[in-house]
C-alpha positions as CSV (number, residue, x, y, z in Angstrom):
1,X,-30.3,21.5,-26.1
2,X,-31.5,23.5,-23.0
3,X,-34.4,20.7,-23.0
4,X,-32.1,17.6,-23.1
5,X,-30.3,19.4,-20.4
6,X,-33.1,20.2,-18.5
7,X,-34.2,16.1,-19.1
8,X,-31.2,15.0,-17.7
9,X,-31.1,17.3,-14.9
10,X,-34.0,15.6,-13.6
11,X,-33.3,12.0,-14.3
12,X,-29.9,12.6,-12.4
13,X,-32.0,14.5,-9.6
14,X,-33.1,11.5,-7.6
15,X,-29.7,9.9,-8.2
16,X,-28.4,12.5,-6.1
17,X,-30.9,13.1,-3.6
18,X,-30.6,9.0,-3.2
19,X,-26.7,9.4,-2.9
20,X,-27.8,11.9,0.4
21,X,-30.0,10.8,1.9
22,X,-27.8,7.1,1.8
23,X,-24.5,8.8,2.9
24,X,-26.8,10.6,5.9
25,X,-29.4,7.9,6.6
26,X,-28.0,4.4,5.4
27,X,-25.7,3.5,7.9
28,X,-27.3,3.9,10.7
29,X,-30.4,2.1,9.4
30,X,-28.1,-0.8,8.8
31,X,-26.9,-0.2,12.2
32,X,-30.5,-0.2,14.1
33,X,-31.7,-3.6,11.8
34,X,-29.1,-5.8,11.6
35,X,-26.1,-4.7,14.3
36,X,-28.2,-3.9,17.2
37,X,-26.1,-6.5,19.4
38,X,-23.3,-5.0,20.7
39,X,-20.3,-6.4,23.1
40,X,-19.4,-4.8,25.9
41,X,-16.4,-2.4,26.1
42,X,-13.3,-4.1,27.5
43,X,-10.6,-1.4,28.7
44,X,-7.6,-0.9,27.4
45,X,-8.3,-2.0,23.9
46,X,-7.3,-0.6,20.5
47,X,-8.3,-1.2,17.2
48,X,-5.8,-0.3,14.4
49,X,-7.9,-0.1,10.8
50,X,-5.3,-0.6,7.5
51,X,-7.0,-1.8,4.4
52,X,-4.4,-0.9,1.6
53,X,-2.4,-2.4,0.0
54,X,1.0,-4.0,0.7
55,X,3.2,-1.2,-0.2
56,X,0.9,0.7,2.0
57,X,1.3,-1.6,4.9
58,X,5.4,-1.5,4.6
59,X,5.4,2.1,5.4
60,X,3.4,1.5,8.3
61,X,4.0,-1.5,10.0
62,X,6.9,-0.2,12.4
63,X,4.3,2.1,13.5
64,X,2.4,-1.1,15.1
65,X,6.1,-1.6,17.5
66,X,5.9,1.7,18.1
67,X,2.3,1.6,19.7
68,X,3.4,-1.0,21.5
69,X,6.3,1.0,23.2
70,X,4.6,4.1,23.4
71,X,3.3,5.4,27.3
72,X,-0.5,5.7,26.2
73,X,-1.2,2.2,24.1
74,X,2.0,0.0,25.3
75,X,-0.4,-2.4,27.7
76,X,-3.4,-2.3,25.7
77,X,-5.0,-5.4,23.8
78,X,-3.7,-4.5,20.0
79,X,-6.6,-5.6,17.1
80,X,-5.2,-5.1,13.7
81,X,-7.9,-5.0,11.0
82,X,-6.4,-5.2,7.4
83,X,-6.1,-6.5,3.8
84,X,-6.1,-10.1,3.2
85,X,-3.3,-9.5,0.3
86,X,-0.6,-9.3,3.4
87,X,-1.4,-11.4,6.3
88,X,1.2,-13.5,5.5
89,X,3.6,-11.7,6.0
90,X,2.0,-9.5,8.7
91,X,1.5,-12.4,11.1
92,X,4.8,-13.1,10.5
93,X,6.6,-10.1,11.4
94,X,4.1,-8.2,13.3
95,X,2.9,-10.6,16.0
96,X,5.1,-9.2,18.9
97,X,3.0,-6.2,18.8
98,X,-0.7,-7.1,17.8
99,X,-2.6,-9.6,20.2
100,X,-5.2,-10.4,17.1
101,X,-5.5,-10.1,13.0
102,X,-8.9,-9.1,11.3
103,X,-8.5,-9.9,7.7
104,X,-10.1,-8.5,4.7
105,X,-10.7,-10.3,1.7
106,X,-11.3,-6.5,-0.3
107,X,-12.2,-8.4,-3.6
108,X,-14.9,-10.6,-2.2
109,X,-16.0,-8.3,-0.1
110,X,-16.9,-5.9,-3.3
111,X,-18.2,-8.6,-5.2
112,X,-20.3,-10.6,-2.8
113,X,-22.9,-9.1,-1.1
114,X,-23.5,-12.0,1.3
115,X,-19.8,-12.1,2.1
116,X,-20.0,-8.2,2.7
117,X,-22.9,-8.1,4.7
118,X,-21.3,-11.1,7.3
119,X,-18.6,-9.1,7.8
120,X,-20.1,-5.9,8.4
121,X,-22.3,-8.0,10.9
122,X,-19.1,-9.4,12.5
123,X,-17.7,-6.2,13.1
124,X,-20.9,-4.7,14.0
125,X,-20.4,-7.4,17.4
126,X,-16.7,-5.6,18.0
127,X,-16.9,-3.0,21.0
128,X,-13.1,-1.3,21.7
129,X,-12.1,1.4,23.7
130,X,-9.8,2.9,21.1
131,X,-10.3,2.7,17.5
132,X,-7.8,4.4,14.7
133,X,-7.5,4.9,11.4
134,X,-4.0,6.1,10.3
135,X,-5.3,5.8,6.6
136,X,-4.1,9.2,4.8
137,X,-6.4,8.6,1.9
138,X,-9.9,7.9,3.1
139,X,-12.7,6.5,1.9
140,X,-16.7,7.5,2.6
141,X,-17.8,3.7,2.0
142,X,-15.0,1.8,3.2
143,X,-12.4,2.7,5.9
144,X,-15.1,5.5,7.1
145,X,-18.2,3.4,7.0
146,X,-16.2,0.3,9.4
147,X,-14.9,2.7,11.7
148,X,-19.1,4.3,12.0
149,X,-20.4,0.2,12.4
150,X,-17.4,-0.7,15.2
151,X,-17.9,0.1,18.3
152,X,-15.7,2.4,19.9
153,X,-15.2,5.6,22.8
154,X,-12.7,6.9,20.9
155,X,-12.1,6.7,17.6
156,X,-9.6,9.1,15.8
157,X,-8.6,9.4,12.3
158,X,-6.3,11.7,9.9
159,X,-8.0,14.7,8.0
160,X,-6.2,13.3,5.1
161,X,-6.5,14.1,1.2
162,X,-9.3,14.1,-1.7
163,X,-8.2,11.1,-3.7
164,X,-10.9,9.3,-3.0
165,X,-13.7,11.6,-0.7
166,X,-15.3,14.8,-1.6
167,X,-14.9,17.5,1.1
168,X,-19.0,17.0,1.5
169,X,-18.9,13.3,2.2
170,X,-15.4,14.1,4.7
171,X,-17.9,16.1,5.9
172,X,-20.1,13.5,7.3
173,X,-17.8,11.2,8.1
174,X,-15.6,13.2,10.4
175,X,-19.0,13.4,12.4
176,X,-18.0,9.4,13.0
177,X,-14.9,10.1,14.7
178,X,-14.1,11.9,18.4
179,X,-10.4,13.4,17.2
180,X,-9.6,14.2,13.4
181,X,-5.4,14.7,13.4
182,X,-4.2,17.9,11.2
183,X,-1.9,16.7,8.8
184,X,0.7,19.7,7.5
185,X,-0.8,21.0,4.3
186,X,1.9,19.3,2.0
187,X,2.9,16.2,0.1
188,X,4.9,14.0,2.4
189,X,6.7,10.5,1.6
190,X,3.9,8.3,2.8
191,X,6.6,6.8,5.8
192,X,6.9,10.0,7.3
193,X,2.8,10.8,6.9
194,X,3.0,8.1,8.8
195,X,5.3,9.1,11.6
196,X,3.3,12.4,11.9
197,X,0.2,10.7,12.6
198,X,1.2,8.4,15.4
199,X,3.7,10.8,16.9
200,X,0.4,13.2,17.6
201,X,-1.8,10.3,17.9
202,X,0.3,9.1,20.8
203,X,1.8,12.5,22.0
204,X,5.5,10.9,21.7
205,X,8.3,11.6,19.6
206,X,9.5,8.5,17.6
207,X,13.1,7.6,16.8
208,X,12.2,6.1,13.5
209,X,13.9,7.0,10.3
210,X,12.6,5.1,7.7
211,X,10.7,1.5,7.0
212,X,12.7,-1.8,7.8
213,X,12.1,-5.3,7.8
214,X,14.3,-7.8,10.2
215,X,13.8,-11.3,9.1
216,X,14.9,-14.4,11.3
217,X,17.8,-16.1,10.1
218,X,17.8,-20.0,9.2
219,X,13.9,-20.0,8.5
220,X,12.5,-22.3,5.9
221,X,11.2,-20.1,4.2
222,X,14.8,-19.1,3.0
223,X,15.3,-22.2,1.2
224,X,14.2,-21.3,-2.2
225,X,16.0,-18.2,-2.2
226,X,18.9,-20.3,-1.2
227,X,18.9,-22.3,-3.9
228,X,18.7,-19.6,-7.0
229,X,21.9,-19.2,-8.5
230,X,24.1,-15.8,-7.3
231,X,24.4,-13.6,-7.5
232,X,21.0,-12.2,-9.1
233,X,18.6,-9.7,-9.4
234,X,15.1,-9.6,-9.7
235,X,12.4,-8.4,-11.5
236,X,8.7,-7.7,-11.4
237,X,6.9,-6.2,-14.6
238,X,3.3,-6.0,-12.3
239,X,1.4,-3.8,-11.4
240,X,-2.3,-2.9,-10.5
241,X,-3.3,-0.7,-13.1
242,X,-1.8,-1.0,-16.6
243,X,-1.0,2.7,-16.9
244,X,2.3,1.8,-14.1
245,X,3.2,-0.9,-15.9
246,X,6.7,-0.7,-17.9
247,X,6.2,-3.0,-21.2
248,X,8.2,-6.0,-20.5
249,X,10.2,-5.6,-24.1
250,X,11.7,-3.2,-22.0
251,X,13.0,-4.8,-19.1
252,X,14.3,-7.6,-21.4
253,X,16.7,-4.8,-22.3
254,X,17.3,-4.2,-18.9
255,X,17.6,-7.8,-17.7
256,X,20.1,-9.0,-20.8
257,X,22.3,-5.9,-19.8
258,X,22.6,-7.1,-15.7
259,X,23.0,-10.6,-17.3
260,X,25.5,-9.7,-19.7
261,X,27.7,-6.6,-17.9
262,X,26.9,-7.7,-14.2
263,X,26.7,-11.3,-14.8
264,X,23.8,-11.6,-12.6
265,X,21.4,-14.2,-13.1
266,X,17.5,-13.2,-13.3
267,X,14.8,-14.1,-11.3
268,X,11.3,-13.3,-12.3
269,X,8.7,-12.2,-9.7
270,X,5.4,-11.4,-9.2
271,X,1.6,-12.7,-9.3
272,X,0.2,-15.8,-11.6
273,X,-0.9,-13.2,-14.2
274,X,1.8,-10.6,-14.4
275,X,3.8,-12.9,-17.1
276,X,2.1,-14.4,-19.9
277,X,3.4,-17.8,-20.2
278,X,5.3,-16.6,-24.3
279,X,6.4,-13.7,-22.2
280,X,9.9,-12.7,-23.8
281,X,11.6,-12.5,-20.4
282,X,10.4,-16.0,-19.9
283,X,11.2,-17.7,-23.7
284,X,14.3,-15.7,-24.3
285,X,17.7,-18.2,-24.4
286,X,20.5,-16.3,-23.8
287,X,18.6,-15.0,-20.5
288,X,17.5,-18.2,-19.6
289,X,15.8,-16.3,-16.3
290,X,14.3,-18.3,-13.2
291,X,10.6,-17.6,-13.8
292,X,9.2,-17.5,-10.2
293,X,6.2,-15.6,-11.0
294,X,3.2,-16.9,-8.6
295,X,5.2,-19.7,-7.5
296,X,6.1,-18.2,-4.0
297,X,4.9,-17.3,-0.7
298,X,4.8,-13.9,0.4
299,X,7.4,-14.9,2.9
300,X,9.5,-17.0,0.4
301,X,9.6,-13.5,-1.6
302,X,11.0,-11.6,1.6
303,X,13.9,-13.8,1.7
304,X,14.4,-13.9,-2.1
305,X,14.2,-9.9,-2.0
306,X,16.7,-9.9,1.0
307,X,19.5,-11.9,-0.6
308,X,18.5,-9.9,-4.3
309,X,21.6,-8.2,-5.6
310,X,19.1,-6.0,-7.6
311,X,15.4,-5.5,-7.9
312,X,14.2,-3.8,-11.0
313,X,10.2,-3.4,-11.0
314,X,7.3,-0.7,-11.4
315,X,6.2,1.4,-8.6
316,X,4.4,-1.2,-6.3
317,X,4.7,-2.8,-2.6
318,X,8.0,-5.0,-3.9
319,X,10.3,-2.0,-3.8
320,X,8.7,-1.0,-0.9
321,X,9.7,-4.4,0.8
322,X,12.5,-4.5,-0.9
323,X,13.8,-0.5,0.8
324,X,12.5,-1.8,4.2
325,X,14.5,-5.4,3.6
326,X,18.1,-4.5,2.6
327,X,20.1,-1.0,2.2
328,X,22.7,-3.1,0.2
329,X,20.2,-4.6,-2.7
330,X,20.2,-2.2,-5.7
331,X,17.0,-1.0,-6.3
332,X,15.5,1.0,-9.4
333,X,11.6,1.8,-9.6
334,X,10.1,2.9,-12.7
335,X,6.8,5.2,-12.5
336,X,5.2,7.4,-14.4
337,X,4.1,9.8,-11.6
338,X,1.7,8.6,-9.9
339,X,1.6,10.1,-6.4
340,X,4.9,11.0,-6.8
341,X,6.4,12.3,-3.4
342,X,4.3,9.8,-1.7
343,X,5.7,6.6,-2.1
344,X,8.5,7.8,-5.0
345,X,11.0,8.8,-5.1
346,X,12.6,7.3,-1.3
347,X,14.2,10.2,0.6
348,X,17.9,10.7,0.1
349,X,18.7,8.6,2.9
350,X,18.4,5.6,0.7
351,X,21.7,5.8,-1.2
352,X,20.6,2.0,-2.5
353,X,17.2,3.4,-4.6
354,X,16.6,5.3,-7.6
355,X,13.6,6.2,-8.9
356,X,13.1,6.6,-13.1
357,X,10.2,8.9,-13.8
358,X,8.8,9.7,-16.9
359,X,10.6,12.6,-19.2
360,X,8.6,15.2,-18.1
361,X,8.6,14.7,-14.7
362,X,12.2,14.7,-15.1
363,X,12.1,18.2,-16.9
364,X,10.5,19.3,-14.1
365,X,13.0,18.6,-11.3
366,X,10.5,15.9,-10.2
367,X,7.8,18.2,-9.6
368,X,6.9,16.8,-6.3
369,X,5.1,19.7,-5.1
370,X,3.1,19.9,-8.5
371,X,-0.6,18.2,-7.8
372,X,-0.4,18.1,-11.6
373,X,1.5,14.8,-11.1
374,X,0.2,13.0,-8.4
375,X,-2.8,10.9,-8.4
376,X,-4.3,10.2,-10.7
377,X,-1.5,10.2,-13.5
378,X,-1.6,9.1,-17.0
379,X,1.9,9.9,-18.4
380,X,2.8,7.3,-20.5
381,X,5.3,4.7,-18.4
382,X,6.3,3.3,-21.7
383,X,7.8,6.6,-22.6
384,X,11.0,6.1,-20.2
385,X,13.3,4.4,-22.2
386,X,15.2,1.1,-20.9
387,X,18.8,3.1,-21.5
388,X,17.3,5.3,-18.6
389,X,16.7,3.0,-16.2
390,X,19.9,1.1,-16.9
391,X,22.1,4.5,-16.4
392,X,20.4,4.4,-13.0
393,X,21.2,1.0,-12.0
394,X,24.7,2.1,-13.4
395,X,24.6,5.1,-11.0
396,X,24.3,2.8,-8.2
397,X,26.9,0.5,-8.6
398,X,29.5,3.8,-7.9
């Protein structure tokens, strides 16, 4: 045993030694070989680095406004760099505040080298006199390592958490970065993380209370929510990782009851491959539900959320857009924990949400102080029982 041990101590040796001396030494190679070529640094210009995911960027896109307002960035040139999943929608909404998009394809960009090692090189070329990175959880190989290849005087970044960086590689990387911001030692809904960080990033006070979403009126984008039958309520049974995803026997239980005591109509949301095409919610008669699933735009879905009498759905960005969209659309999120107190459950200020967790969260008064339930967590969703989540949609309607 001691000699296996010791066998594998040394096979692993050079594994780690390698993961050193590429966390140290890597980067800047890349940097000296291939991004030697630099632009020059135009004043007055700000980089803004967001490469989560949409739920992520719908408790932080007011932020970009207030930038924009603020004393210290208001005339600066405004470069957001973000996630290809919601460009749509943020050069939609956002383009009063940023001058230009950079856009991420975060798939491709994993899985093709050549298409990873152009971009790099592209932003290698970017010079700025201002670069951020709000992100609370970073990253040693992604956020970190494009804010150490751009350009920048200043670049400044949250201290954040550990979900995904060891305290010896937020080590190096805080080297990258002129000004790390404190954030307070506790578990904070992700919108308000947010407020912290720009309120010290920008030495204002902001008057923002919570995420919202004003969407012009007449737009054609409207028309297919428009033309669903109302009232309704819809429903999203996706997710990116199967352990937040609520078995979709159980939301046909859901979906008959708003069907048959609400007499809404159901609409079915989401990505091509959240619904199997036999998918119960999709074959069952007496539903006879609108099956929308990757048939709309990301805008489309903003208007179909807005006019929603309900949304019903796992813990992803569509409640999130749905909060920031509408204060009168009933909204239940099912979860099983995961970062709980981040991004569930809402703050009481949203008397339109609920948030169903599973039974021994519940137990435990929520536990949102409890690190035991945040991230990762493998409670099992399908543990919450449909009768749950229906007494909260009950709860709702007064």
């Amino acid at each position: 045993m001691i000699y296996a041990m010791n066998c594998l101590l040394c096979y692993n040796a050079p594994m780690i030694f390698f993961k050193k001396i590429f966390a140290k030494n890597i980067l800047s190679l890349l940097t000296r070989l291939l991004f030697a070529k630099r632009k020059k640094m135009t004043a007055k210009t700000l980089l803004v680095i967001r490469l989560d995911g949409i739920g992520d960027y719908t408790l932080f896109r007011n932020f970009l406004q207030f930038l924009r307002s603020s004393e210290k960035y208001g005339d600066y040139n405004i470069t957001l760099l973000g996630d290809k999943t919601w460009s749509d929608i943020s050069e939609f909404l956002d383009k009063s505040y940023v001058n230009q998009f950079i856009w991420l394809d975060r798939g491709k960009f994993f899985k093709d080298p050549f298409y990873a090692l152009k971009f790099l090189r592209e932003l290698s070329d970017l010079s700025f006199e201002t670069l951020i990175s709000p992100v609370f959880t970073r990253n040693l190989f992604f956020t970190d390592t494009f804010a150490k290849i751009i350009s920048a005087k200043h670049k400044i970044a949250s201290y954040g958490d550990f979900t995904d960086i060891t305290l010896s590689q937020k080590n190096i990387s805080n080297k990258w970065y002129t000004q790390i911001i404190e954030p307070k030692p506790k578990i904070m809904f992700e919108f308000d993380r947010n407020k912290e960080f720009f309120e010290a990033l920008t030495q204002e006070k902001s008057s923002l209370t919570k995420p919202f979403i004003n969407l012009p009126k007449n737009h054609a984008a409207s028309a297919l929510s428009d033309s669903l039958p109302k009232p309704y309520a819809v429903i999203f049974t996706g997710g990116t990782e199967l352990f937040r995803r609520w078995p979709e026997s159980n939301y046909l239980k859901v979906a008959l009851h708003l069907k048959q005591n609400h007499n809404l109509n159901i609409v079915l949301c989401g990505g091509t491959n959240d619904l199997a095409f036999d998918s119960p919610l999709i074959t069952h008669k007496a539903l006879s539900a609108v099956n929308l699933s990757g048939k709309t735009s990301l805008i489309e879905l903003l208007y179909i959320l807005k006019n929603s009498e309900a949304v019903i759905s796992n813990e992803t960005g569509s409640v999130h857009l749905a909060c920031a969209l509408s204060d009168k659309t009933k909204i239940v999120t099912v979860s099983n924990g995961n970062n709980i107190g981040r991004f569930a459950p809402y703050p009481a200020l949203f008397a339109n949400y609920k948030a169903v967790f599973h039974p021994i969260i519940e137990e435990n008064c929520h536990a949102l102080l409890n690190r035991e339930f945040t991230t990762p967590c493998y409670l099992n969703i399908s543990e919450i029982t449909p009768d749950r989540v229906i007494k909260a949609y009950e709860s709702l309607c007064g």
